[in-house]
C-alpha positions in Angstrom: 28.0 -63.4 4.1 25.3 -64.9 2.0 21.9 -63.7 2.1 19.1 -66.3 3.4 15.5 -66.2 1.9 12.7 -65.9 4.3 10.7 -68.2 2.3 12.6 -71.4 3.0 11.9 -70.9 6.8 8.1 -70.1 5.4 8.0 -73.6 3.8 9.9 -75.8 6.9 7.4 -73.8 9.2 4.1 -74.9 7.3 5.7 -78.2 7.3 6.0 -79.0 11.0 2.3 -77.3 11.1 0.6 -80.2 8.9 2.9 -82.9 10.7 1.9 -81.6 13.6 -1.9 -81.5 13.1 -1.8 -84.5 11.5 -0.2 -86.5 14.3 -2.4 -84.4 16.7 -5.6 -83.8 15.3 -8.7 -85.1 17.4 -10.7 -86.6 14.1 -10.4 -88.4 11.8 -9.6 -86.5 8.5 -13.4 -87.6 6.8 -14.5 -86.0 10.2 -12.4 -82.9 10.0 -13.5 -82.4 6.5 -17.2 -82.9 7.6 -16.7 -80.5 10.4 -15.2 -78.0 8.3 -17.9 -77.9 5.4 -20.6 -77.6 8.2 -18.7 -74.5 9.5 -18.2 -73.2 6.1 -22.1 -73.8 5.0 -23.0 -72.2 8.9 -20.7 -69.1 7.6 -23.1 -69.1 4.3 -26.3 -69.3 6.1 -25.0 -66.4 8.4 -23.9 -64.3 5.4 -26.8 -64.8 3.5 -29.1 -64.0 6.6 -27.1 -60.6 6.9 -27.1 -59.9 3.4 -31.1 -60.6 3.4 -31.2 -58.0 6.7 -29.3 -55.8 4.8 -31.1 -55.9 1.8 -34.9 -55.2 4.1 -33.3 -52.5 6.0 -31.9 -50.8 3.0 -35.6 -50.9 1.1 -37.2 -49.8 4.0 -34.7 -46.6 4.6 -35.3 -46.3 0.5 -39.7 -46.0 1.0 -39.0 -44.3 4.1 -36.7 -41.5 1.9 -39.8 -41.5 -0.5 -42.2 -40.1 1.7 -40.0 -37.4 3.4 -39.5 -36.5 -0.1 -43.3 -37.0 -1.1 -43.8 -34.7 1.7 -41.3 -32.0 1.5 -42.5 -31.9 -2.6 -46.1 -31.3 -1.1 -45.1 -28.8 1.2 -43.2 -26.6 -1.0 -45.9 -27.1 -3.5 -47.8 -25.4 -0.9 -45.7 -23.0 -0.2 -45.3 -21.8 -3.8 -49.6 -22.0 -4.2 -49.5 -19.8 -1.2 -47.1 -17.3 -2.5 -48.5 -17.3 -6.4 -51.8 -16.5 -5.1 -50.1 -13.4 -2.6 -48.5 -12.1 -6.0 -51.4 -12.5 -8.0 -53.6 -10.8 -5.2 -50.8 -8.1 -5.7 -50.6 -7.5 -9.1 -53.9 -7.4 -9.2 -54.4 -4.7 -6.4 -51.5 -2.5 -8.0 -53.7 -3.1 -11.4 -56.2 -1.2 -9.9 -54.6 1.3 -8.1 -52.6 2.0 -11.3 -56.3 2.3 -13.1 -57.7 4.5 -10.5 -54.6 7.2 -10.5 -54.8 6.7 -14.9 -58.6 7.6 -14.4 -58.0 10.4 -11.9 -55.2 11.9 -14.1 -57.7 12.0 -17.2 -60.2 13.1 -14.7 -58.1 16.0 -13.5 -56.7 16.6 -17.3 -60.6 16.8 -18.4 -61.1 19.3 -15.8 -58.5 21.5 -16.6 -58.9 21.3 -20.1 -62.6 22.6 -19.1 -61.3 25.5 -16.8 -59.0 26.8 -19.7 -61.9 26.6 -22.4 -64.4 28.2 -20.2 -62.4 31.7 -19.6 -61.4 31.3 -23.2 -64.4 31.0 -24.3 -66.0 33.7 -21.9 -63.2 35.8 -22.6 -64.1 35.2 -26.4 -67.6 35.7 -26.0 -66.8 39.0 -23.9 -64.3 40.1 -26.7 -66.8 39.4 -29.3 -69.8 41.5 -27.2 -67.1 44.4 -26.6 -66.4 44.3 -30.5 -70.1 44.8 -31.3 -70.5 47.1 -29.2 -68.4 49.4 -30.7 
């Protein structure tokens, strides 16, 4: 059996369809060709209208994106003020507490260092009186 082509029933097909909208057609072939370049500059006009809608609605979402992100930058700006200040407030509280205890501490060394000289130095000056008196 011999194979058949599905492209020679393609070509008789598109055949009969240009006979047949030749011997049918309603207008004139200078009208048909009128009608179809005003269809084809409608379906420019429309396209271009979308792509003009399209192009508005994009810039709009685009500035609308800016501020959210103008205020989301302000925000955590904020945010990160707030928290620098709470650290430095901190530090600066732990700064002095550290100071105070450092001051206490030589306070209390100072003190101590005084106790042990004092019965030393009694203890000396009584060792010295009981060594003259002998």
């Amino acid at each position: 059996m011999e194979e058949k082509s599905g492209f020679g029933y393609f070509l008789l097909g598109l055949g009969i369809g240009v006979a047949a909208g030749v011997l049918w057609a309603p207008k004139s072939g200078e009208e048909t060709r009128q009608l179809l370049a005003d269809k084809a500059g409608e379906g420019a006009d429309y396209l271009k209208a979308r792509t003009d809608e399209g192009k508005q609605y994009v810039q709009q979402r685009a500035a609308e994106g800016k501020e959210y992100l103008r205020q989301q930058t302000d925000t955590i700006k904020g945010s990160a003020s707030d928290l620098y200040d709470k650290g430095r407030t901190t530090v600066a509280k732990q700064k002095e507490n550290l100071s105070a205890a450092v001051e206490a501490g030589k306070q209390a060394y100072r003190d101590a260092v005084s106790d042990v000289k004092s019965p030393a130095a009694s203890a000396t000056s009584g060792t010295s009186t009981t060594a003259d008196n002998i």
